[in-house]
C-alpha positions in Angstrom: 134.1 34.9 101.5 132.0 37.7 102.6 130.0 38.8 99.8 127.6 43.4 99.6 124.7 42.5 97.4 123.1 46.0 96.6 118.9 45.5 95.7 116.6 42.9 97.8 114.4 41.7 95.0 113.7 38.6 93.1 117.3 38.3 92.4 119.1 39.4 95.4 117.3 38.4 98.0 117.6 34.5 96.3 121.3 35.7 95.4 121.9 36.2 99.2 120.2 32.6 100.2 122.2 31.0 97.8 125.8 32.6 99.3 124.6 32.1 103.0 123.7 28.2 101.9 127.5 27.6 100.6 128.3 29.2 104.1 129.5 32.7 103.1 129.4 35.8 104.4 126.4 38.5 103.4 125.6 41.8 103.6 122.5 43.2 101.4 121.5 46.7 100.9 118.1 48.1 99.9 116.7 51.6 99.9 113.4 50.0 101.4 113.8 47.9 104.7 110.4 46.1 103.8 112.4 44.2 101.1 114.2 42.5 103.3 111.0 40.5 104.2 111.8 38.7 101.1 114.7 36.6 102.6 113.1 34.7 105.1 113.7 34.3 109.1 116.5 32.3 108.6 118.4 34.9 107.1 121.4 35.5 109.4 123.4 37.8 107.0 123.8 41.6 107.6 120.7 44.2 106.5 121.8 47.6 105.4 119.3 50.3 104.4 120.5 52.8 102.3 121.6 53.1 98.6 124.3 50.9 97.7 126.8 53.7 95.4 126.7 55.3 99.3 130.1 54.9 100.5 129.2 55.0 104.3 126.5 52.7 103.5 128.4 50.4 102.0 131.6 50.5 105.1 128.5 49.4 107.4 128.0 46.6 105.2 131.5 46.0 105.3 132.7 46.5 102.1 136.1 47.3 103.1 136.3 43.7 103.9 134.2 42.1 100.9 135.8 39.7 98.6 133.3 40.6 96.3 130.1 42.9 95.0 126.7 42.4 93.3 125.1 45.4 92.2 121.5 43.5 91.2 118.5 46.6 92.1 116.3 47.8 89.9 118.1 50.9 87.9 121.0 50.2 85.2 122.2 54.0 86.9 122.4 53.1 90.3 124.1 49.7 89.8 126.8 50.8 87.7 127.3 53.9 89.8 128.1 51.4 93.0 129.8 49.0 90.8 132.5 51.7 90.1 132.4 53.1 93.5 133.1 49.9 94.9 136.2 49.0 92.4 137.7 52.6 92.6 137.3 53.3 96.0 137.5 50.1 98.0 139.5 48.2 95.5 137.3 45.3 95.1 137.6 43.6 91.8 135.4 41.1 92.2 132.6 43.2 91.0 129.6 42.0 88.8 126.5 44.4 87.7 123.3 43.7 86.6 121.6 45.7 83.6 118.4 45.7 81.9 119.9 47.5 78.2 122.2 44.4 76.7 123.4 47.8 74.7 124.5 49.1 77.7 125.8 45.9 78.6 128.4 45.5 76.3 129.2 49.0 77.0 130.3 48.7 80.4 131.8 44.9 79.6 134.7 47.2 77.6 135.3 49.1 80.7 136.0 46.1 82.6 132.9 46.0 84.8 131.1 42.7 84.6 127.5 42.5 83.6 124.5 40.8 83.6 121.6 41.4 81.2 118.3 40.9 82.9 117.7 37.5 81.5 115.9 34.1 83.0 118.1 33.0 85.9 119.9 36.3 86.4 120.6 35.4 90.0 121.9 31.9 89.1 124.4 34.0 86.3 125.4 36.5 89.0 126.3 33.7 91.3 128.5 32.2 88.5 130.5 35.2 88.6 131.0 35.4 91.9 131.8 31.8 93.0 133.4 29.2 90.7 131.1 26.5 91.1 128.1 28.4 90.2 124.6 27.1 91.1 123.0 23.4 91.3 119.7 22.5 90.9 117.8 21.3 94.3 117.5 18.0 93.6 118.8 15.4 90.8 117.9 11.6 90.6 121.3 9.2 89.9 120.7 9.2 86.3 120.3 12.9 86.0 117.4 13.1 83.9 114.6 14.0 86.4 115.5 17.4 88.4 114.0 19.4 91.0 114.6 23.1 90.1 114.0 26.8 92.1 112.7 28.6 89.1 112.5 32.4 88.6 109.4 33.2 88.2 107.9 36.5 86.3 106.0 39.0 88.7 102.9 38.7 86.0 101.9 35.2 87.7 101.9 37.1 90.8 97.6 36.3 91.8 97.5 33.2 89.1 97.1 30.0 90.8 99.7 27.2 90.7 97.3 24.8 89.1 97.2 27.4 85.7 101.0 27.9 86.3 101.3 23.7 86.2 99.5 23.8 83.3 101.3 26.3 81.2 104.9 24.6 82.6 103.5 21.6 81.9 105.2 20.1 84.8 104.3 19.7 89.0 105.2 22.1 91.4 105.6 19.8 94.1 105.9 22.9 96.6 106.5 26.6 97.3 109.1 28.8 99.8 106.9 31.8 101.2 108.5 34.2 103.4 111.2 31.5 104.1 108.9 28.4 104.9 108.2 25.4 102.9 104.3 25.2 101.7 102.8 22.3 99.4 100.5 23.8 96.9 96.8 22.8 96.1 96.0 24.2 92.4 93.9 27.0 93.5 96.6 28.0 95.4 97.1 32.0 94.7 101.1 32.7 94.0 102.2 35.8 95.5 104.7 38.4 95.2 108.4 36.9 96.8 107.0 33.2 96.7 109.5 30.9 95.4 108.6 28.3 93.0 110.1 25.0 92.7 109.4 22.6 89.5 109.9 18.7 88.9 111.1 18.0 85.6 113.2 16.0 83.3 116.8 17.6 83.1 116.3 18.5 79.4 113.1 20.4 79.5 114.6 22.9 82.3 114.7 25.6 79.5 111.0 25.0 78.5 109.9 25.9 81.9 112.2 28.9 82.5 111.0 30.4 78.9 107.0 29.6 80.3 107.5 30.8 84.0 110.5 33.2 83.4 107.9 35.8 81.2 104.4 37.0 81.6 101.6 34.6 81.4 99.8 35.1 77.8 96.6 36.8 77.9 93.7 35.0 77.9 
């Protein structure tokens, strides 16, 4: 399948990895070309700069050939804008929109665009969309109660440590992805803006670390 994400943040940029990894192809667009920094050197998909609802933009991306659409940047506007652009124009119906207003949301649900509200795991529920299977966790022992999970994490730990992260998960993080390579954290380790945090912990307290990680860090 080859797959036009529009917006090269937290969630598309780890929305792209994911597709590349189950070997499709990707093209991602982003106003800013210093957002594509956040996928890593071993990115081999197609980089588009421009604003995704742009239909020459999105033909360089190759939309007339995409099998599906993720319109995951920033603005409710722009992503629903490109969503319909894409399904009326170049007839793709495999098209799924991510939106910060649930209201909204439904709204748009009755018009028969997908979306997704900005919610923990929003790149893991925009992959579920798009591809059947959905997403795994990294790692699962044989018994499937201990798991190694890539967890979102909310840009307000951006400068905490991973030791006062650990704490408030109340589980390791055995190691971090930065800028596409593999790093093994000490606790005074500073987390920074597009590191990728990955958690051991039992399969049924994946949920209490999402909720801790996925929202600010409470105010001392």
């Amino acid at each position: 399948m080859h797959i036009v994400i529009m917006g090269c943040g937290r969630v598309g940029s780890r929305l792209a990895r994911s597709l590349e990894k189950r070997g499709h192809s990707v093209a991602i667009i982003d106003s800013n070309a210093e957002a594509f920094r956040r996928l890593g050197p071993g990115f081999s998909g197609r980089t588009v700069k421009g604003v995704g609802f742009d239909r020459d933009v999105l033909r360089r991306a190759g939309i007339e050939e995409a099998d599906g659409f993720a319109a995951v940047s920033s603005g409710d506007n722009s992503n629903i804008l490109a969503a319909r652009v894409v399904r009326e124009t170049f007839d793709v119906d495999n098209v799924v929109a991510r939106i910060y207003d649930p209201g909204r949301a439904e709204v748009y649900e009755r018009l028969g665009i997908p979306t997704v509200a900005t919610v923990r795991w929003a790149s893991d529920k925009v992959l579920r969309r798009l591809l059947p299977e959905g997403s795994e966790p990294v790692w699962r022992d044989q018994s499937g109660s201990v798991r190694l999970v890539e967890v979102h994490v909310d840009p307000g730990w951006v400068g905490r440590t991973v030791g006062t992260m650990q704490e408030a998960a109340r589980f390791p993080i055995p190691f971090l992805l930065r800028l596409g390579t593999g790093m093994v954290p000490k606790s005074d380790t500073i987390f920074q803006d597009g590191d990728l945090a990955y958690v051991a912990c039992e399969a049924d307290r994946v949920g209490d670390v999402e909720t801790v990680l996925g929202q600010p860090p409470a105010k001392n």
